[in-house]
Phi, psi and omega in degrees: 000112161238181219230147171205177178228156201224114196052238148280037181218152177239142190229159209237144183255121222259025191239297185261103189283338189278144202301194185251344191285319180298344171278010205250077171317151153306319192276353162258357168285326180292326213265325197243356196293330174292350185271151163000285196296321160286343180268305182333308223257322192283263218313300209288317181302302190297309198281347177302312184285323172291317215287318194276010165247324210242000173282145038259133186209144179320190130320300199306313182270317169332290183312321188280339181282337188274345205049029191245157181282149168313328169302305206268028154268300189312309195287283193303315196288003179253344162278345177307314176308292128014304190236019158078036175251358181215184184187136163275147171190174198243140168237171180255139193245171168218151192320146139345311168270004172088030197251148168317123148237219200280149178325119153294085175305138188248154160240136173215174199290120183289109174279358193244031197301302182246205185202140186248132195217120175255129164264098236223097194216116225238167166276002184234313209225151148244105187251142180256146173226145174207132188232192180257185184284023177210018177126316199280070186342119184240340171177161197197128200218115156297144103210171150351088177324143141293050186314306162311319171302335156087185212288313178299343134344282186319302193291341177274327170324305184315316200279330160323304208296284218310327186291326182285312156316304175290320163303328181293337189238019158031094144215132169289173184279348184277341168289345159279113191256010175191129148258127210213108190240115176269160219178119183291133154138172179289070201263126191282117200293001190256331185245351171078014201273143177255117232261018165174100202238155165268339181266324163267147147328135189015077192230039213223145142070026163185151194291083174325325189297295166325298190278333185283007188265345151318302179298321173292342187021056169199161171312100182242137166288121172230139209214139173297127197311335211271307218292308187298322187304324194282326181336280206328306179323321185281328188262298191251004201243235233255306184265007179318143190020072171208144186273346178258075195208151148278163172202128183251108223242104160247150176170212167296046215144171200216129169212112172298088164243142195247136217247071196267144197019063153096007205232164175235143182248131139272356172121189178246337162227088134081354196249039142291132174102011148308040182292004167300339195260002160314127171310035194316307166263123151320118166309129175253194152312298196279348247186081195304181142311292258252337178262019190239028154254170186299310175295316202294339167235348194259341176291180200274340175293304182306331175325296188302332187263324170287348182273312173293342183278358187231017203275339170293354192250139195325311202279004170242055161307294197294329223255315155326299194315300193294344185266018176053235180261021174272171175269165169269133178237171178299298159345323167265006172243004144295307182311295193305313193290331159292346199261349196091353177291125180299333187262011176253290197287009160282309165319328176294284158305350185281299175303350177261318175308297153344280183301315167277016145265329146340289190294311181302288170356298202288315216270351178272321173242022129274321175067052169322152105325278198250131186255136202247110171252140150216181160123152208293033169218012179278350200253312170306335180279350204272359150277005186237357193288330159288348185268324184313275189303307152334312166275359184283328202280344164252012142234054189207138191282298155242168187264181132276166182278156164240181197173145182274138172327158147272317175313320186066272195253352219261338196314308190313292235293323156312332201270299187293325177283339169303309200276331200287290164346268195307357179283327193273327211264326163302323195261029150309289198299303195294345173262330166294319194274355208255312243225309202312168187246000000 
């Protein structure tokens, strides 16, 4: 994160989240900074980084935030301009008496320069989302995972969704400056290959990055759904302007992602925060690795598989009953325990015990603020969030507060226009720094 100051307050800048020394190649550092021409490239690369935080804003304060003279602010806003990264425009300021007076040329950030398109690709839905360069949602299109139709399916959907979006919204491909696509599984972050999943069908063992970026025919980033989600959290939801915090995604499945100092941490190859995969039981005779873990029992799927191992038993008449000619889901068994049934909220209290020993895991070796549930069983869960923390909190030193998303489903697709945004403002940067002249 970085920081700058503005009068007395110091604001924290919550778009190029990365020091400013990574935007700097080494070899331009050793060779040119010290020449004209590299102090040139620094100063227009500083008022870029003021204009694209603190705007709409004067010269005058560009200058007192950047500490450059009015010529060489004045020299970068006309290449900024120039090169389309920024735009003028007039406001009107006003007098000691509070009477309108003469017009401030203001500068500000072109946001519509590109367009960012997040892909969000769920086990149930695949959502496209396109925002503008500050965030700002121009458009958003939901159906229906083909899950059972296997990979090739999936990925010609996405090429549906994606194609159907940009037409419907006349925006060309040259006009897309970053795509970022999230995804359940274990994704190796240098190659996009995914090297291991449980929840989509032949979803293993070749680079999602590779093909969509064939079919899309642009470049795509693919990122493990929890790494986008806490992203997301952190810019818009739950974790906003906190340097610590997890968001634990239950639902058919279980995935963690974690924010340590301002950072979202992925791992030594990319698979932190797979925490489904906590040893909650000693492995036995009855008790493969894959059924001795924390997801096998603790999703909203083990729910469900612990209701079969007990639906022969009385009291879960009622619970058969609400659910018709349907299978019984974690949902319909919520549903009964709001409704009062006892033999649902016993079922209930087994799954919340569960889950907060989970939660206590993460929280004895991160050491949240704030623990984030989301994910298609976070809306059931959120009458139960006093029971949780009560029980996270006496097998734990400290509990974190804990707390339902706000984004609710939206955290990846968020998380992804968050990583697409900083993708375009690096290699911004990285063309001011390298090419101005």
């Amino acid at each position: 994160m970085w920081f700058t100051q503005v009068g007395n307050r110091t604001r924290s800048l919550p778009i190029l989240s990365s020091t400013f020394s990574e935007f700097l190649p080494a070899a331009f550092t050793r060779s040119s900074s010290g020449s004209p021409a590299g102090l040139r490239r620094l100063n227009v690369a500083r008022v870029f980084e003021v204009v694209r935080v603190n705007g709409p804003i004067t010269r005058q304060l560009i200058g007192e935030i950047s500490g450059l003279s009015k010529p060489t602010v004045n020299e970068a806003l006309e290449i900024l301009q120039k090169e389309n990264l920024i735009l003028f425009t007039d406001a009107k300021t006003k007098s000691a008496s509070g009477r309108p007076g003469p017009k401030a040329q203001q500068i500000i950030f072109n946001s519509n320069r590109k367009k960012i398109v997040a892909i969000d690709i769920g086990g149930s839905k695949i959502r496209v989302l396109v925002s503008d360069l500050d965030g700002n949602l121009i458009a958003t299109l939901t159906e229906a995972t083909p899950l059972k139709s296997g990979r090739k399916a999936i990925i010609a959907k996405i090429k549906e969704l994606y194609e159907k979006i940009l037409s419907e919204n006349k925006i060309k491909v040259s006009e897309i400056g970053s795509i970022v696509a999230g995804s359940p599984g274990t994704i190796d972050p240098e190659t996009g290959e995914i090297t291991r999943s449980y929840n989509l069908p032949d979803w293993e063992g070749f680079s999602l990055s590779e093909e969509l970026s064939k079919v899309l025919k642009k470049q795509v980033h693919v990122e493990n759904e929890a790494h986008l989600a806490i992203y997301g959290e952190h810019w818009r939801g739950g974790a906003k302007d906190l340097a610590n915090a997890a968001a634990m995604s239950v639902g058919v499945g279980i995935g963690l992602g974690l924010l340590i100092n301002g950072q979202v941490y992925r791992g030594f190859n990319g698979i932190a925060g797979e925490v489904g995969n906590l040893p909650l039981q000693i492995e036995d005779s009855t008790k493969s690795p894959a059924n001795a873990n924390f997801e096998f029992h603790a999703s909203a799927v083990g729910l469900e598989r612990y209701f079969e191992s007990v639906k022969s038993k009385e009291g879960a008449k009622a619970i058969l009953k609400l659910a018709g000619n349907q299978s019984v889901t974690a949902k319909t068994i919520y549903a009964a325990a709001a409704s009062g049934d006892k033999f649902a909220n016993e079922l209930i209290t087994h799954q919340l015990e569960l889950l907060s020993r989970g939660i206590a895991s993460v929280c004895c070796i991160t050491n949240p603020e704030v623990f984030i549930l989301e994910g298609g069983l976070a809306s059931a869960l959120e009458p139960h969030l006093k029971t949780i923390s009560k029980m996270v909190q006496k097998i734990t030193l400290i509990a974190p507060k804990i707390v339902i998303s706000e984004l609710k489903d939206l955290a990846t697709a968020y998380g992804a226009l968050r990583r697409g945004i900083e993708n375009v403002d690096r290699a911004t940067l990285i063309s001011i720094l390298q090419e101005t002249a």
